[in-house]
Each structure stands twice: as structure tokens, then as C-alpha cells.
ZAMARFI-751119 format. One record per residue (C-alpha): x, y, z; residue in one letter. Coordinates in Angstrom, 2 decimals. Last residue first. Layout:
# ZAMARFI-751119
+---------+---------+---------+------+
!      px !      py !      pz ! rest !
+---------+---------+---------+------+
!       X !       Y !       Z !    A !
...
+---------+---------+---------+------+
***
This chain:
# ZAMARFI-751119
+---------+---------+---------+------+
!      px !      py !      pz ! rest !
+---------+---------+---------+------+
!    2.45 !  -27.01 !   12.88 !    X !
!    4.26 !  -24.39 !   11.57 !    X !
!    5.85 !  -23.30 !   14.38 !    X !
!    6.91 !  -26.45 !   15.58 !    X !
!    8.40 !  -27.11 !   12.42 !    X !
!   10.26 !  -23.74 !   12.72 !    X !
!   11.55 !  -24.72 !   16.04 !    X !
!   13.24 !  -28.03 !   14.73 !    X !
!   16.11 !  -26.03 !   13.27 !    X !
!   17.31 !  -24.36 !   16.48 !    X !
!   16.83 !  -20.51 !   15.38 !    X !
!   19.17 !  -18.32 !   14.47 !    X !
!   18.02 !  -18.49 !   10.90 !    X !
!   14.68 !  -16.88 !   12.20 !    X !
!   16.60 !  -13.99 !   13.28 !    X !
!   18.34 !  -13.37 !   10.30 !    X !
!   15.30 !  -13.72 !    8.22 !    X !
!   13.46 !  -11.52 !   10.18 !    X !
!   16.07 !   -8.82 !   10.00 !    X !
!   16.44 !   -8.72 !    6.24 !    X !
!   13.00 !   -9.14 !    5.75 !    X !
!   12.11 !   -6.49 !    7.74 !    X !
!   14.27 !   -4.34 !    6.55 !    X !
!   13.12 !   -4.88 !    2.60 !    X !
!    9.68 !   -4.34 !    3.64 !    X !
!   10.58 !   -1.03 !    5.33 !    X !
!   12.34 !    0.37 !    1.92 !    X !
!   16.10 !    0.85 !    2.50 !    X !
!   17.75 !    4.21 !    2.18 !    X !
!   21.33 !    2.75 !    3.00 !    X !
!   21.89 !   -1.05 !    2.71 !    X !
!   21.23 !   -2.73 !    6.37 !    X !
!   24.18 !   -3.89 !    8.47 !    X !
!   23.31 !   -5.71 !   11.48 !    X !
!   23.65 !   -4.41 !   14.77 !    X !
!   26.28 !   -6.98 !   16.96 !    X !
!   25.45 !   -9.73 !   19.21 !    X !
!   23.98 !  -11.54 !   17.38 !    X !
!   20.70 !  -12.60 !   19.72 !    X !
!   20.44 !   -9.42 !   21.43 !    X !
!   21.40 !   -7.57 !   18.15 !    X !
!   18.75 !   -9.64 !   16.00 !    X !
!   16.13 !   -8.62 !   18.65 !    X !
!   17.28 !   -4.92 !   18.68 !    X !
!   17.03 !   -4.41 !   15.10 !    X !
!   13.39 !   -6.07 !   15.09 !    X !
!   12.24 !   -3.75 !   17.43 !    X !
!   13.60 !   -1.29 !   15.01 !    X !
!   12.54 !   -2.68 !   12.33 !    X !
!    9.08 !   -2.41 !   13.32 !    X !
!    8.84 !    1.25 !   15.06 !    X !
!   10.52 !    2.74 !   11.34 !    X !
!   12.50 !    5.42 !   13.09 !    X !
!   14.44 !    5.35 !    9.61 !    X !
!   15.51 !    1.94 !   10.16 !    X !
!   19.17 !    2.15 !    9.24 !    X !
!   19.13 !    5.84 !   10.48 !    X !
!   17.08 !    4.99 !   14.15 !    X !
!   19.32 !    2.10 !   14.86 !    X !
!   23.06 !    4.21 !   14.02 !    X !
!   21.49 !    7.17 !   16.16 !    X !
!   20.78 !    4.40 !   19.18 !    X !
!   24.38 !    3.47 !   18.90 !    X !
!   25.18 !    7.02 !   19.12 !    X !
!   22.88 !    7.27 !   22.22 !    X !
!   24.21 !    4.45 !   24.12 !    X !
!   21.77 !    1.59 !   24.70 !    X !
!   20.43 !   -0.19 !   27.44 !    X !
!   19.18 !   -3.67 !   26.33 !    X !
!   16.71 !   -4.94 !   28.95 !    X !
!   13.37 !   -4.57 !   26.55 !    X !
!   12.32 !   -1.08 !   28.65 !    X !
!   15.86 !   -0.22 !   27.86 !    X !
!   15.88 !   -0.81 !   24.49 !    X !
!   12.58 !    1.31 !   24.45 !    X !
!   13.58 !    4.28 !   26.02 !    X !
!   17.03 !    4.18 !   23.83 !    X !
!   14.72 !    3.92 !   20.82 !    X !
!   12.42 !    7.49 !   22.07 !    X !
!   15.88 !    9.00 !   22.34 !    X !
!   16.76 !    8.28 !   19.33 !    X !
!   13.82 !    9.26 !   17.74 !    X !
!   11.25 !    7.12 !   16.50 !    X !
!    8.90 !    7.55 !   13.34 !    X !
!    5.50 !    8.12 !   13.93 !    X !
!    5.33 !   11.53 !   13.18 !    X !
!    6.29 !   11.30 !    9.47 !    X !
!    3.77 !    8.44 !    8.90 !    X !
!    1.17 !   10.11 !    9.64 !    X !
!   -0.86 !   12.12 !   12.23 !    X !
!   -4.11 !   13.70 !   11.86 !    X !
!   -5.65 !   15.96 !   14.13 !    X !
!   -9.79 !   15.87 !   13.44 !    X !
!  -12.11 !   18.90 !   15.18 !    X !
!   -9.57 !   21.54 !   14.23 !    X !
!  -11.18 !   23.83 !   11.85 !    X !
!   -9.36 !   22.75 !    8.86 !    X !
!   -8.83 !   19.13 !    9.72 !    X !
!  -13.04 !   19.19 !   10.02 !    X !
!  -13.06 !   20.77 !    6.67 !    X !
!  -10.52 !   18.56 !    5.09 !    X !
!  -12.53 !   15.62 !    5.74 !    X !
!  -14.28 !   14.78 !    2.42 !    X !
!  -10.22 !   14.59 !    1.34 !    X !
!   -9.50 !   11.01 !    3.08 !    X !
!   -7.43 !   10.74 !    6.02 !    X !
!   -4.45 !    9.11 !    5.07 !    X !
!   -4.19 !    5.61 !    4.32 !    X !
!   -2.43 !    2.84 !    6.38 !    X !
!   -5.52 !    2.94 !    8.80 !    X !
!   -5.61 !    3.92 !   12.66 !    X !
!   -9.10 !    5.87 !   13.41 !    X !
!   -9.07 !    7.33 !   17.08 !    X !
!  -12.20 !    8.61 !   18.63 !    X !
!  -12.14 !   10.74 !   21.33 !    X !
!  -14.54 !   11.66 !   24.65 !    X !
!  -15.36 !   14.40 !   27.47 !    X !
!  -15.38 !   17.21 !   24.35 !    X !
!  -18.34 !   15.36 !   22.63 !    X !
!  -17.70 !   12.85 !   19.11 !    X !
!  -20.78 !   13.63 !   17.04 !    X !
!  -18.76 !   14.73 !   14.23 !    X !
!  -15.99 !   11.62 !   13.90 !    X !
!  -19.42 !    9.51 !   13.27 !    X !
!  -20.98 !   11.23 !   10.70 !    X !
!  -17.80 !   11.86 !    8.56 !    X !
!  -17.20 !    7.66 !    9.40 !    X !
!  -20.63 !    6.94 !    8.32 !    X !
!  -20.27 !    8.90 !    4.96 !    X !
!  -17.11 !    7.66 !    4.27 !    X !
!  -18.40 !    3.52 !    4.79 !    X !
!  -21.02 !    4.63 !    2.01 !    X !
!  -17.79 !    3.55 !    0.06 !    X !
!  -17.96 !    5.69 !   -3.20 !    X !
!  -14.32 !    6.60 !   -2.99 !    X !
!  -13.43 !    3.47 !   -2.32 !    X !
!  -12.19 !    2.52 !    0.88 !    X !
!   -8.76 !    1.08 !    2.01 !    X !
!   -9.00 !   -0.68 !    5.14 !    X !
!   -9.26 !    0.60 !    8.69 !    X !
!   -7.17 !   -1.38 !   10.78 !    X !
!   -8.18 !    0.01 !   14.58 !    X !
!  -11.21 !    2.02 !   14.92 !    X !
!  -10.85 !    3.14 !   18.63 !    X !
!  -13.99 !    4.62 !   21.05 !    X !
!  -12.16 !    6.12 !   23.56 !    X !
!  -13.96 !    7.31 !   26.90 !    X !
!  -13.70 !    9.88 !   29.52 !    X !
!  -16.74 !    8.85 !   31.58 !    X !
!  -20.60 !    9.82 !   31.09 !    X !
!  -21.00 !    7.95 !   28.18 !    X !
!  -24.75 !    7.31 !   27.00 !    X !
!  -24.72 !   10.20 !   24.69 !    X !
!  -21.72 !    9.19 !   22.97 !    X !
!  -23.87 !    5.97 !   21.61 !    X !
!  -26.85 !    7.55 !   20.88 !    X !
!  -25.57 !   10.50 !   18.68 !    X !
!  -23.22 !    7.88 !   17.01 !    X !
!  -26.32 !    5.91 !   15.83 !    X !
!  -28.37 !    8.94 !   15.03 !    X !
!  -25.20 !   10.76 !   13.19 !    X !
!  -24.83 !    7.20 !   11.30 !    X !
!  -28.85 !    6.71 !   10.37 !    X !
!  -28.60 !   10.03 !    9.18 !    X !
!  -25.75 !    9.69 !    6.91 !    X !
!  -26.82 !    5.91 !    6.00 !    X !
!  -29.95 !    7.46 !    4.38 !    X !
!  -30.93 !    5.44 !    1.25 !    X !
!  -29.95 !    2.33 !    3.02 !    X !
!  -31.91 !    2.84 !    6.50 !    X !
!  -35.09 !    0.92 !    5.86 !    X !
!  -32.36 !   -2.05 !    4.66 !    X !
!  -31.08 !   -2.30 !    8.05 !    X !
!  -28.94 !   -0.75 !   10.57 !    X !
!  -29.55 !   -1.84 !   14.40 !    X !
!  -29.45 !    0.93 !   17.14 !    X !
!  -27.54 !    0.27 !   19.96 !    X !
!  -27.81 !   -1.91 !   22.55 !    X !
!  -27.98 !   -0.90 !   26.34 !    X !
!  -25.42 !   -0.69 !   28.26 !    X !
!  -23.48 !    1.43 !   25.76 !    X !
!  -19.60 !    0.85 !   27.61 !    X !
!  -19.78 !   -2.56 !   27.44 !    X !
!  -22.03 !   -3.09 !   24.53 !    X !
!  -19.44 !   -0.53 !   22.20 !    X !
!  -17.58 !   -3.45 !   20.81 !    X !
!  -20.99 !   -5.62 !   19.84 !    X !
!  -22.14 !   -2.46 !   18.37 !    X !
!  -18.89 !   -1.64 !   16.19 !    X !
!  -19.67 !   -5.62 !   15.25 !    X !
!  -23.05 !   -5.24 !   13.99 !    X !
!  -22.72 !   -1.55 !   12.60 !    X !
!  -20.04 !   -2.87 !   10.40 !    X !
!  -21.95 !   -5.34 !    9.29 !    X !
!  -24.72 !   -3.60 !    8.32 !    X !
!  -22.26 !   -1.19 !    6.62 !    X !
!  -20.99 !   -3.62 !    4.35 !    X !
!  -17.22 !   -2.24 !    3.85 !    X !
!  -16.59 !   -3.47 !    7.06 !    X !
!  -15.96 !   -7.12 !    5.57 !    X !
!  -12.14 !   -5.63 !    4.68 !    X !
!  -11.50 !   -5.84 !    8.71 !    X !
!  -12.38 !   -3.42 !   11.18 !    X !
!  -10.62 !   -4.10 !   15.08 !    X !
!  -13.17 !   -2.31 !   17.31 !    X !
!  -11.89 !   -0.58 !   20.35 !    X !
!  -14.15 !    0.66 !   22.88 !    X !
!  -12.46 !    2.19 !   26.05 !    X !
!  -12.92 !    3.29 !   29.17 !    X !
!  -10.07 !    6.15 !   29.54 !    X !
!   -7.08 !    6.23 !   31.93 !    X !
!   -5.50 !    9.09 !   30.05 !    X !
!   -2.29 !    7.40 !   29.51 !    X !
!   -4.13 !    4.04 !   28.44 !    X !
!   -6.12 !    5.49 !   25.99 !    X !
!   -3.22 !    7.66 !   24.19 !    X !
!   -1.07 !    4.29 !   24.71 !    X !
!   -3.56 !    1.72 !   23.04 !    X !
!   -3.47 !    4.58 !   19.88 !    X !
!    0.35 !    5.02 !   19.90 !    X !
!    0.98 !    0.81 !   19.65 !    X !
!   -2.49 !    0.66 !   16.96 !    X !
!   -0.73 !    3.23 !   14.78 !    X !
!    3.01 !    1.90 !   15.65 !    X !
!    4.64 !    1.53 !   12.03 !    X !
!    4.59 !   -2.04 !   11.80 !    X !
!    2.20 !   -1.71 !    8.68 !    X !
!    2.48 !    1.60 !    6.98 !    X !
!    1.24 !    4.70 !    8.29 !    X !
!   -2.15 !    6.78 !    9.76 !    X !
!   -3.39 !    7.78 !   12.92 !    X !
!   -6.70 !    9.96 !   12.49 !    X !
!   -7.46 !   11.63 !   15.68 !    X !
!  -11.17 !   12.91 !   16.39 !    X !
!  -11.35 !   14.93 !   20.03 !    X !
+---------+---------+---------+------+
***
């Protein structure tokens, strides 16, 4: 199974991801990419340093013999790695960045998400979607994308979570969160800390952009804060 999670910050891709690994009780790899991933030696470097406890042995190392055929070196490396697994196991890119449309970074990732066998899954979180070069494997089923749409909350999902957090919550009350956030999984954490410490939900402007929530709420929380704790904070 290949899953691409995609959505804006504080939207829940990494929250969902841990939770699909953690529900199915799967070893797990999970490699947090950053904007130096864009040099595939260096990606290849630290995916292999995430993948050493469940590889064993190390992988394969990219270098320059391998730059005019990162495809092959990529279904090799990927190839070598899922072969070694004999458990359920999740290998998890977390954070992937924006990539240019000539990023060799595409062709490893195609490579990759096709080698993945029926016992395993790799998850790819990133605030873009999916990119087109991967329509056929969406078409045929090999790559389930989610976005933005299905990571909103429901109310019933928020009352779950106040309740997990120690604030029970009715379920128009729980309507009245999920609108003013628009199931938005970071303001509405954020809408139950301000209405702990208020005591009341705040009042957000209709059809407000998720930046704009959050820095609403997290300025009204922060205010409610002792004024020596931000110092601490900062220091």
C-alpha cells in the first residue's frame, strides 16, 4: 500500500500517519525530509540511517556512478530495502517539501512508492498534492491519496478528542468548533485550549483562513499567560 497524505500545516498529516502505523501495530521507519532532501545523496544518507533498524544491514550508498540513473539506482535501493522486511512495516516520509518539476527527487519517489510489497506501506505527508507523474499508479490503485478535504474533523471526531483532553463536549457545541475552524485539526485544538483557559469559545469571523485562526487563538492564549512566562520562553 502507497498513501499520499497531503494539507496545510496543522492539518493532521503526520497525527493520521503515526496513527495508521500505530493501529496496525507495524515496525516502522519514519524519516522526517527537510528542504536538504532535494540532493539525493543526501536523501539516501538519512532515509538509510532511518531504515538501519528495520534493514539490518546497510543499504546501498548513492554516489556520483549513479547520477545519470537515479531511477534505477532508486528501484534497486527500494528493492533491497522491502526485501529484507519480513514484518508488517511502514516506511513514513514525513514533511516532504515542495519539488520542482525537474527534481530527480520525483523519479526516486515514483521508484520507491512501486516497489512497496502487499505485507508493507509507505506513507508520504507533504502540503502538496501528489504530483501528476503519478496519476497512473492513483489510476490503478497502487497510491490512495488523501487531502485536505478528508482531514478535516467532524463533530463527532472533535467531541472524541475534547474528551480524550478532559473537556467533554456537547455535540452542538462541538458543531459551533468544527464551523469556526472548518475541521481545521490545529485550530481546533487550539479552540479548546483557549476555552479551557476562558472559559467560553471564542468568536472567530466567518470563513476565516487557517492562519488567521491560529493567530487569533494563539494570541489569546498567550495573553493569558503570567507575564514573566514569555521571557522564560524565550530564553
Amino acid at each position: 500500500v502507497a498513501c499520499w497524505i497531503s494539507g496545510p500545516a496543522g492539518s493532521g498529516k503526520s497525527t493520521l500517519a503515526a496513527s495508521y502505523v500505530d493501529a496496525r501495530d507495524y515496525q516502522s521507519a519514519w524519516y522526517q525530509v527537510d528542504a536538504d532532501a532535494a540532493d539525493i545523496a543526501t536523501f539516501f544518507h538519512y532515509l538509510g540511517r532511518a531504515a538501519r533498524r528495520i534493514a539490518g544491514t546497510p543499504l546501498p550508498a548513492f554516489d556520483a556512478r549513479y547520477t545519470g540513473n537515479v531511477a534505477g539506482f532508486s528501484r534497486h535501493y527500494f528493492g533491497q530495502l522491502f526485501s529484507r522486511l519480513t514484518a508488517p512495516t511502514a516506511l513514513v516520509l514525513d514533511g516532504l517539501p515542495a519539488l520542482p518539476a525537474d527534481s530527480p527527487l520525483r523519479i526516486v519517489l515514483e521508484a520507491g512508492l512501486a516497489q512497496v510489497p502487499r505485507h508493507c506501506c509507505m506513507l508520504v505527508t507533504s502540503r502538496l498534492e501528489a504530483p501528476a507523474s503519478l496519476a497512473r499508479m492513483r489510476a490503478s490503485g497502487e497510491l490512495v491519496c488523501l487531502g485536505a478535504d478528508e482531514l478535516r474533523l467532524l463533530p463527532e471526531e472533535l467531541m472524541a478528542i475534547a474528551s480524550l483532553r478532559g473537556k467533554p463536549l456537547g455535540s452542538e457545541t462541538a458543531l459551533r468548533i468544527q464551523q469556526r475552524t472548518q475541521g481545521w485539526a490545529a485550530g481546533v485544538v487550539l479552540m479548546l485550549e483557549h476555552a479551557k483557559i476562558a472559559g467560553h469559545l471564542a468568536e472567530l469571523p466567518d470563513e476565516a483562513a487557517p492562519q488567521a485562526v491560529f493567530d487569533y487563538l494563539a494570541g489569546e492564549i498567550f495573553e493569558r499567560f503570567p507575564a514573566h512566562l514569555p521571557r522564560l520562553v524565550t530564553k
